[in-house]
N, C-alpha and C positions, 0 to 999 in steps of 0.2 A: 235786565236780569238774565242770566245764564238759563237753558233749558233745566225743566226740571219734572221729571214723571209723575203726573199727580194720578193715583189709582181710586179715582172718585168717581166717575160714570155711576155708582151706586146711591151715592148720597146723591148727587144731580137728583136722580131719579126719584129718592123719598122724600127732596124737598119740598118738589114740586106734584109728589103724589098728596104731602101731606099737607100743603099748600090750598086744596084744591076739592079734596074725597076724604070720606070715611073709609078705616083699613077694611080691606075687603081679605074674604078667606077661600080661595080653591085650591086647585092643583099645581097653580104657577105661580101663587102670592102666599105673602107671608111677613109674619112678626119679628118683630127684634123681642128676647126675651124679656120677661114682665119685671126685671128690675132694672131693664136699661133706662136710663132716662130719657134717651135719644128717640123713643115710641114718640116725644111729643114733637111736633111742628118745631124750629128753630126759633126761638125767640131773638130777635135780630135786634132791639133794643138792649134787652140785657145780653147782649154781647157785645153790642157796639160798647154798650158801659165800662166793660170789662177792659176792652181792650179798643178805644178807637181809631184804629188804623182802618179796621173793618168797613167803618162808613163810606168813606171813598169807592169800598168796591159794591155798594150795593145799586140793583135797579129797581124799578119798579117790574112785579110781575104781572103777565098779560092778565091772569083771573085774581089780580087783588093782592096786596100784601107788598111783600120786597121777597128778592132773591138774590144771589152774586153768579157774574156769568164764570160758572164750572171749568171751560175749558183756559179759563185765565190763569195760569199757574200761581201768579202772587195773590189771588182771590182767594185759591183755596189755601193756601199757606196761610193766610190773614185767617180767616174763617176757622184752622187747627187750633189756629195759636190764640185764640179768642176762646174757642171751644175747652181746650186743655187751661188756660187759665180761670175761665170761670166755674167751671165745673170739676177742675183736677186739681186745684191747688198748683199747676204751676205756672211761674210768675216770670219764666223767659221759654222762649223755644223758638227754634229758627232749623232751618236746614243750608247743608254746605251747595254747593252750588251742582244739580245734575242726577240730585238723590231721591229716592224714591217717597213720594208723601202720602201715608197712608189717610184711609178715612177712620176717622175717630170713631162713628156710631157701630161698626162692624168689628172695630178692634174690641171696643168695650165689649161686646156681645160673646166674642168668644170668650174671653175671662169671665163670665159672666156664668157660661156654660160649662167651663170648668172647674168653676168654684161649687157646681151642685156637683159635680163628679166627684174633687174630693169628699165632700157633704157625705157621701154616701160610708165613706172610713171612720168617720166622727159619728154616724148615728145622728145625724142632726143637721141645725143650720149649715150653711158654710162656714165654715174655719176661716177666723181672722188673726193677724196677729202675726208677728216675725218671725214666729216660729214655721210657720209654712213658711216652705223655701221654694223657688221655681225658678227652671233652669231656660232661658229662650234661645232657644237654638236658630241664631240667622238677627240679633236684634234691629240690625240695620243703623244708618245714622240717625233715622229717627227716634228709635230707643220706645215707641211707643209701647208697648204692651208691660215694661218695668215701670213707667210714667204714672202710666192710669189703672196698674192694678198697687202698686203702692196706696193711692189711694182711696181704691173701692174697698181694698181689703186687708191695708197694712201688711202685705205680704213683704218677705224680700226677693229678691231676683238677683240671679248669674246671667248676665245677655251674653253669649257669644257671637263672632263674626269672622270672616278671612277676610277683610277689607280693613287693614289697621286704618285709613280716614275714619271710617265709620265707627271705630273704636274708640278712637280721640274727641271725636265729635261727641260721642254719647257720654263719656266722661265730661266734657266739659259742661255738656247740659246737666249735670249733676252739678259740678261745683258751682253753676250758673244760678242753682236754685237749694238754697244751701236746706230746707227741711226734709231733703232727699238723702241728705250724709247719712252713710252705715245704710241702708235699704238697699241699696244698688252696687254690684260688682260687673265692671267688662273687662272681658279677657277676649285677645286674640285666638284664633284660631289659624293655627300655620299651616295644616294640610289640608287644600279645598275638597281633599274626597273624603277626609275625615267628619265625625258628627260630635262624638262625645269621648273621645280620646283625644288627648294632650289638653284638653280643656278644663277635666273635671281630675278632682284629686281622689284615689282611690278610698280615701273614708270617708268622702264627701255622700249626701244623703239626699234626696230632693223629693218634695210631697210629686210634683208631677214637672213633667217638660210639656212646652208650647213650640208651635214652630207654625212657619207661613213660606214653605218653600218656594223657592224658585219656581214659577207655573210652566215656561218655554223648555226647548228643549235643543235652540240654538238662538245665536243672535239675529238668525233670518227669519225666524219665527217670531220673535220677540219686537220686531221690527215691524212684520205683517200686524204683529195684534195691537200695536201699539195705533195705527194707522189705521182700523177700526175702531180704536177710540176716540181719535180725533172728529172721524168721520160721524160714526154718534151724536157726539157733543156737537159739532159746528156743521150736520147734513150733509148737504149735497157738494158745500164751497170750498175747493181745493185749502187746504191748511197744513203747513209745515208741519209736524209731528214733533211736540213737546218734550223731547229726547234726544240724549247722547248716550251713547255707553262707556265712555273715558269714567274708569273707576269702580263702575255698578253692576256689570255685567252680573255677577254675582246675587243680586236682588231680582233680577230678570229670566236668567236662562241658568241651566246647569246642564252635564251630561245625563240624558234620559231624561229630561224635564222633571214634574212632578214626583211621576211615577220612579224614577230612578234613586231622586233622592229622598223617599220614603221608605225606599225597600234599603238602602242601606241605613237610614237613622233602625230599622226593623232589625237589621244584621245586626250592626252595634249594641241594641239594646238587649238582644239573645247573648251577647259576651259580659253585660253588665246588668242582668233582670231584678240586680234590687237596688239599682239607680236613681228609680224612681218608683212611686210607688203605681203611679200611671203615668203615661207614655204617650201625646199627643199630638196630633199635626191636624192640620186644617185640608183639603184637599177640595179643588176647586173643580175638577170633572169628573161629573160621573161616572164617565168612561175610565176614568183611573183606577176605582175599584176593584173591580175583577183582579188586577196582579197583585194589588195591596193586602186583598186577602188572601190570594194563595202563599205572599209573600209570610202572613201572620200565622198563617196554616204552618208552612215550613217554620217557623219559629216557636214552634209549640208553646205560643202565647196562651195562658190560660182564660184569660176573658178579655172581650172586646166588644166596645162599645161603637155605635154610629149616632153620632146627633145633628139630626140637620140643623141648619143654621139660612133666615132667611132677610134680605133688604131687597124690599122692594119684590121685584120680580125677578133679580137674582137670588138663587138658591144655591149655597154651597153645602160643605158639612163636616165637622169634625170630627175624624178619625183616635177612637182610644184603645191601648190595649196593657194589657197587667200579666204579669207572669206572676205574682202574688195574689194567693185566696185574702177574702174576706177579711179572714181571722189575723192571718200573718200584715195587712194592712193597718190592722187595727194596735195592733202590739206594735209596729212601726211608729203610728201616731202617737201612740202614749209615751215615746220614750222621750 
C-alpha cells in the first residue's frame, strides 16, 4: 500500500491508556466530552463485527485485552473504517492513496463542542436537524467531520478544499454511501490563500464554520514532525516516515502555518461577519494564541470563545468568535 499520513499518536495513546487505567484528571490530562462515545475503551469485538477486516490487524496487548499496532497505516485505516461504520452509519470509507487519516475520537469531540456553542443561540439543547448548516473549511479526502456530524446531529455541511482529488474523493464517498444524498455539498476551492470567497455564495447563511488547519509552516517542518511521530510510535528503531507529499501538502503545511492561516480565515470573516453565526477553527499550539487574538482584537470580533479540547495527554483547543450579539443570533436561528 502507498504511504499514507495517519494523525493517530493520539488515539495510540487512549487506547492503551484506556486499556490499562482509570481517566485520571490534572493539569496535563483530560476528557473527551461527556457525549462522546469514544470516553469508553474500543470495543474490538463489536467492531470486528462491524467490519472484519479489522481482525487481521489486531494483537494482543502486553497488560491484557487486544490492540492494533498504530504505526501501521492500513491498521488504522481498518480501525476508521470500522469505527465510522459501526457507530456513524457509514457503510464504505476508504482513503486515496498518501492522504491524510484522521482520528475519529477527537474529530467527533470537536463537533461535539461545537454543537453546545450553537446550543447557546437556541436557548437549549443542541440544534439538530438540516436546518443547521456548517461550512468545513479544509474537508480533506477524508470528508470526516460532514461524515460523523451528519450523523450525530443530522446537520448538513459545505466541505471546501484546493486539492480537487480530495474533492472527488469526498463526493464519491457520498455517492458510496447513498443515506448521505442531499446532507453533503463539496466545492473546490481555486485560490489556496483564499478561505471563504469563491466558495460560498453571497446569500448563502451557515449556523457556524469548522476548520483543522494546516499545523506546519513548511514542508521542512512537516517532514521533521512527521519523523517525531514515527519515532513515538516505533521508539528508538530507525523507521521510514509514513509519508509523501505528492498531492497533500495542503493538509500539512501552509504559509505561516497555523497561525497564518487563522489570521486570514479572521480577515475574511471581518469582510463577511454574518457568514456565520460563529466562526471556528481548532488550533493545535498554545504558542499560536497570542497572534490569534491580537489578530480577533484587529477584527473587532464581538465575542470570543476558547474551549479546550483534550485526548489523552494531548491538549489542544478550539478557537470561537461572533461578530453577532446574542440577540441578532437568535433572530438568525429562527428564520
Amino acid at each position: 500500500m502507498d504511504p499514507v499520513l495517519c494523525a493517530t499518536p493520539e488515539s495510540a495513546y487512549l487506547c492503551r491508556l484506556k486499556a490499562t487505567h482509570p481517566p485520571r484528571k490534572n493539569h496535563t490530562t483530560g476528557e473527551l466530552h461527556s457525549r462522546n462515545l469514544h470516553r469508553a475503551p474500543y470495543d474490538f469485538p463489536r467492531l470486528v463485527a462491524a467490519s472484519p477486516e479489522l481482525e487481521a490487524f489486531l494483537t494482543p496487548h502486553p497488560l491484557g485485552g487486544d490492540t492494533i499496532p498504530f504505526a501501521h497505516p492500513e491498521a488504522v485505516i481498518a480501525l476508521n473504517r470500522a469505527l465510522l461504520k459501526c457507530h456513524y452509519g457509514i457503510a464504505a470509507w476508504d482513503l486515496p492513496p498518501g492522504y491524510l487519516c484522521p482520528p475519529v475520537p477527537s474529530r467527533a469531540d470537536y463537533l461535539h463542542h461545537v454543537a453546545d456553542l450553537v446550543a447557546v443561540d437556541t436557548g437549549g439543547a443542541p440544534p439538530r436537524g438540516p436546518d443547521v448548516r456548517v461550512l468545513d473549511i479544509g474537508t480533506g479526502a477524508n470528508a470526516i467531520y460532514p461524515l460523523i456530524g451528519t450523523h450525530l446531529y443530522g446537520w448538513t455541511f459545505v466541505g471546501t478544499d484546493v486539492d480537487p482529488v480530495a474533492v472527488e474523493w469526498a463526493r464519491t464517498l457520498v455517492t458510496r454511501n447513498p443515506a448521505l444524498a442531499g446532507k453533503i455539498d463539496f466545492r473546490r476551492q481555486l485560490s489556496p490563500s483564499a478561505i471563504f470567497a469563491n466558495v460560498v455564495r453571497s446569500e448563502e447563511r451557515f449556523a457556524l464554520s469548522i476548520c483543522n488547519p494546516p499545523f506546519h509552516p513548511s514542508a521542512e517542518a512537516a517532514a521533521a514532525g512527521t519523523r517525531r511521530k514515527v519515532k513515538n510510535l516505533h521508539g528508538a528503531r530507525p523507521q521510514k516516515p509514513v509519508l509523501n507529499f505528492g498531492g497533500r501538502n495542503n493538509e500539512l503545511w501552509c504559509m505561516g502555518g497555523e497561525v497564518g492561516f487563522v489570521q486570514r480565515t479572521i480577515a475574511e470573516s471581518a469582510a463577511r461577519p454574518d457568514l456565520c453565526r460563529w466562526f471556528t477553527t481548532l488550533v493545535s499550539k498554545e504558542s499560536s494564541l497570542p497572534a490569534i487574538q491580537r489578530a480577533l482584537a484587529k477584527a473587532n470580533v464581538l465575542e470570543t470563545r476558547r474551549i479546550p479540547m483534550f485526548a489523552g495527554q494531548k491538549q489542544s483547543r478550539i478557537v470561537a468568535w461572533t461578530f453577532l450579539s446574542l440577540a441578532e443570533r437568535r433572530l438568525a436561528t429562527a428564520k
